[in-house]
Every structure is written in structure tokens, then in C-alpha cells.
C-alpha beads as a LAMMPS data file, in Angstrom:
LAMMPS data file: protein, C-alpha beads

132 atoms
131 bonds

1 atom types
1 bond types

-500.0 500.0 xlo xhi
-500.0 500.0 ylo yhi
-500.0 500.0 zlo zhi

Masses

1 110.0

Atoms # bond

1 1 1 74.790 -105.794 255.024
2 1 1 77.178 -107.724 252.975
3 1 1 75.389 -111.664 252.091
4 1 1 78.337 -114.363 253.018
5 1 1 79.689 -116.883 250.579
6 1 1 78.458 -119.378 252.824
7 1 1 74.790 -118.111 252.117
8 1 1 74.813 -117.737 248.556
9 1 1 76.412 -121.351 248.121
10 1 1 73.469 -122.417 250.885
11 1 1 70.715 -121.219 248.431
12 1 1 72.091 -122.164 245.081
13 1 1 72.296 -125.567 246.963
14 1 1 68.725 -125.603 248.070
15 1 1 67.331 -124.681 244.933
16 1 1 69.272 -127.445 243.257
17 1 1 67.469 -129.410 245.805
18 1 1 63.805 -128.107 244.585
19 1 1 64.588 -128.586 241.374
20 1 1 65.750 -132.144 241.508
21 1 1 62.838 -132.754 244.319
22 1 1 60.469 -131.763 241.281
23 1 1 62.116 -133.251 238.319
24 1 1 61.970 -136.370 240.505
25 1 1 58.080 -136.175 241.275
26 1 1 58.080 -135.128 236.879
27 1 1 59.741 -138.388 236.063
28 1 1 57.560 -140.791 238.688
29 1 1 54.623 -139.214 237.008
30 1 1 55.521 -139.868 233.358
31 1 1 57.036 -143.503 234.179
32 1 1 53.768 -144.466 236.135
33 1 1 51.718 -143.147 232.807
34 1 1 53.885 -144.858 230.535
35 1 1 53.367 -147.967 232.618
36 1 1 49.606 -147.454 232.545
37 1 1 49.691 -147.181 228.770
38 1 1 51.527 -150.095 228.351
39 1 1 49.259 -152.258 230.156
40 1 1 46.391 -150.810 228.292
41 1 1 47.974 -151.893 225.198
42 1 1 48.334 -155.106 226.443
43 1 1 45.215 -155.399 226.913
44 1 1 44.115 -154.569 223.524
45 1 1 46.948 -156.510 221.554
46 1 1 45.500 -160.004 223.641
47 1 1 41.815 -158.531 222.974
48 1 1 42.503 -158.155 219.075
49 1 1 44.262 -161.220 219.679
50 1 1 41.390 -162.794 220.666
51 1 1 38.755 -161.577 218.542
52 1 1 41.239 -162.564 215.482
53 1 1 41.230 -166.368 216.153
54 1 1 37.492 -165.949 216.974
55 1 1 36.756 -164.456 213.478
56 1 1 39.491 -165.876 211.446
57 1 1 38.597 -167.265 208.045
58 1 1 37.968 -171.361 208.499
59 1 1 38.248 -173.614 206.181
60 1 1 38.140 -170.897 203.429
61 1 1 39.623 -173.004 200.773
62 1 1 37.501 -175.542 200.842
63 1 1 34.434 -173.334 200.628
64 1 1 36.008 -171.489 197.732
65 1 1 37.056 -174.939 195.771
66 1 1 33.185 -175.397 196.359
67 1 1 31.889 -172.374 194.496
68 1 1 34.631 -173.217 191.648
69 1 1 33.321 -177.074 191.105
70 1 1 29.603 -175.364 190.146
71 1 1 31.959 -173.825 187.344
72 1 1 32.040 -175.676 184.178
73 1 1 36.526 -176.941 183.532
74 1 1 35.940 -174.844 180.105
75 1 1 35.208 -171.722 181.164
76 1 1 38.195 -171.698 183.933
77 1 1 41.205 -169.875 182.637
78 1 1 43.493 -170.026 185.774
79 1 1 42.768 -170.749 189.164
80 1 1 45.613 -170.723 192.248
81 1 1 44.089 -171.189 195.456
82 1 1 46.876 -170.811 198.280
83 1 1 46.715 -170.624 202.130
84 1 1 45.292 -167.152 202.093
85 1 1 44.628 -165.916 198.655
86 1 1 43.300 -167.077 195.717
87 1 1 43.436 -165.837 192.129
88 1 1 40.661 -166.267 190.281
89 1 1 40.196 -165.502 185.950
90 1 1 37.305 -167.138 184.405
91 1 1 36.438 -166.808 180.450
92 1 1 32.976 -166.996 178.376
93 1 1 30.602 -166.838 181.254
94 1 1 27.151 -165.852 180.825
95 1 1 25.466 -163.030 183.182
96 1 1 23.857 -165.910 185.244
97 1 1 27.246 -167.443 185.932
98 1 1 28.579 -164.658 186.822
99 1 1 25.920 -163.523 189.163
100 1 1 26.302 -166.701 190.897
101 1 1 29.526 -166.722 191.331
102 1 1 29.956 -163.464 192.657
103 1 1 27.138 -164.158 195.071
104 1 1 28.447 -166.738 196.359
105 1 1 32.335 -165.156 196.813
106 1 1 30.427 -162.063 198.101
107 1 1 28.943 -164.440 201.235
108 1 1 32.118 -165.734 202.130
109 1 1 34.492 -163.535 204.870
110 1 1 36.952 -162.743 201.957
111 1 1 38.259 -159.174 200.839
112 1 1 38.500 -158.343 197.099
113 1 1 41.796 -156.694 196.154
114 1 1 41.628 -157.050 192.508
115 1 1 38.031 -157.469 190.947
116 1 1 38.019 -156.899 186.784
117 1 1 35.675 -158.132 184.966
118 1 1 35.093 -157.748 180.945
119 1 1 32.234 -157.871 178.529
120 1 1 32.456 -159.362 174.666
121 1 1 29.093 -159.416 173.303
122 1 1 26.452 -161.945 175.542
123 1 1 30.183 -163.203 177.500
124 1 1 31.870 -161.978 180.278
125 1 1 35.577 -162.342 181.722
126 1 1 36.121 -162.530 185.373
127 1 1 39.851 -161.578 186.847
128 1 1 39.599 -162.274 190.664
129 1 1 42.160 -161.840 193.762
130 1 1 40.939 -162.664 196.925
131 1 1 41.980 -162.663 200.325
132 1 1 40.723 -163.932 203.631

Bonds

1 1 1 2
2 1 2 3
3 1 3 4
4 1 4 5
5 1 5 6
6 1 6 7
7 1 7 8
8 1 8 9
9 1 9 10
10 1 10 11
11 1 11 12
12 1 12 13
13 1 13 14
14 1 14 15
15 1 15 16
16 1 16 17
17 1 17 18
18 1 18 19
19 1 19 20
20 1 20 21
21 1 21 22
22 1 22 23
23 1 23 24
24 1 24 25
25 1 25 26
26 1 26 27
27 1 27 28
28 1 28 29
29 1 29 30
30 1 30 31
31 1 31 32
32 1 32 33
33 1 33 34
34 1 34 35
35 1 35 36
36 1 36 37
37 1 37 38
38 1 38 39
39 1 39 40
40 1 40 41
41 1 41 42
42 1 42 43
43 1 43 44
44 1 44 45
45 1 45 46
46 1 46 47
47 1 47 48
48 1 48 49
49 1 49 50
50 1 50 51
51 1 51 52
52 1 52 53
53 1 53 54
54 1 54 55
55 1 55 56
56 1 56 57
57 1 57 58
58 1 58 59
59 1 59 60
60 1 60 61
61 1 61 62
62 1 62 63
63 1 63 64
64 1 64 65
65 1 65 66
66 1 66 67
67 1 67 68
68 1 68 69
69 1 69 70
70 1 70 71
71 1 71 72
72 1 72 73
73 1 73 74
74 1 74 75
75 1 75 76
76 1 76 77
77 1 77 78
78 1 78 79
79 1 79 80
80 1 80 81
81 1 81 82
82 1 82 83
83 1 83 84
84 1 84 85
85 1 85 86
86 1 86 87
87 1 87 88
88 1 88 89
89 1 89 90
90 1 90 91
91 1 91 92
92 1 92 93
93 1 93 94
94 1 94 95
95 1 95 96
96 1 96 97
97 1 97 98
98 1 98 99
99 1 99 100
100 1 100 101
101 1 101 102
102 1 102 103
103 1 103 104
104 1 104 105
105 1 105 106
106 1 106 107
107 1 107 108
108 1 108 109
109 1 109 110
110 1 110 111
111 1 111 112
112 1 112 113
113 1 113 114
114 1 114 115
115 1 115 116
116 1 116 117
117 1 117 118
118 1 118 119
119 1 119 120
120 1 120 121
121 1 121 122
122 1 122 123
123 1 123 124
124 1 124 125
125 1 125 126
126 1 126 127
127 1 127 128
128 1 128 129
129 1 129 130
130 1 130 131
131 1 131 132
């Protein structure tokens, strides 16, 4: 029993065929969950989206320029307020002013990313960046 050229070529040919038949079905599978993931991200980007403008920071600098005009000219070493940060440094402040001030910045949606503050004798120095 001798197996023809004809059938060896036949069944090298229809395994080819399974195997393509599967990788086919593979790929359909992965491109339909890569689809589905995408969407969900989409989803989440206009969500966070969303939730962003409904929770962004509003008028932030004017709030801020409020807290600094209960702050005496003298004791202000340098203050840059800019569209979304603001660098504060403030010299000879007593523990009351500097309660209050921190308070207040404390109330406001802002993040600290620099907070130092210094003590010489009954004064304090405040060096302040915020962001929002």
C-alpha cells in the first residue's frame, strides 16, 4: 500500500486549510476585543473629560488675589500669580498670619508642590507653589 503524491499534496493542502480556517477565527477574535477596548476607552477619556470641566478650578486667581489682599504689602516678598500656578514667599509673619493664610489656601481646590516655611524667633517665612 504505497500513499500517492496526489494524497499527500491533498492533506498538506487541507491542513493548510485548518490552519488558516483557525488563524482566521484567532484574528476576528482579537480585532473584535481590541475594538471593544477601544470603545471602552472612549468612554472613559469623554467621562474624565467630563468630570474635568465639571471640577476644574474656577476663578482660582481671583480667590487667591483675595486671601493675599488680607496680607499686609510689607510682609509680601514675591508674589506671581499666573493662569495655573502661583508662587507664593511671604516674610515676618506672625503664627496667626500664617495660620490664616494657610487655612484659607488649604480650602481652596489647589495642590501644594512646594510648601517651606521658616522660623526666626516670634517670625515666620512662607515659600509657596501652588497649583490648581
Amino acid at each position: 500500500m504505497s500513499i500517492s503524491k496526489n494524497m499527500i499534496a491533498l492533506a498538506v493542502g487541507f491542513m493548510v486549510l485548518i490552519g488558516s480556517i483557525f488563524y482566521s477565527i484567532t484574528m476576528k477574535k482579537s480585532y473584535q476585543k481590541s475594538l471593544q477596548e477601544a470603545k471602552t476607552q472612549i468612554v472613559e477619556i469623554k467621562s474624565v473629560a467630563s468630570l474635568q470641566k465639571l471640577w476644574k478650578a474656577k476663578g482660582e486667581i481671583k480667590k487667591i488675589n483675595k486671601i493675599l489682599q488680607s496680607v499686609p504689602s510689607n510682609k509680601k516678598a514675591e508674589i506671581t500669580v499666573k493662569r495655573s500656578k502661583a508662587i507664593l514667599n511671604f516674610k515676618n509673619l506672625t503664627d496667626k498670619e500664617l495660620n490664616k493664610i494657610l487655612t484659607k489656601l488649604a480650602m481652596q481646590p489647589i495642590q501644594f508642590r512646594k510648601l517651606n516655611i521658616s522660623r526666626s524667633g516670634e517670625k515666620y517665612s512662607m515659600e509657596c507653589l501652588c497649583v490648581w
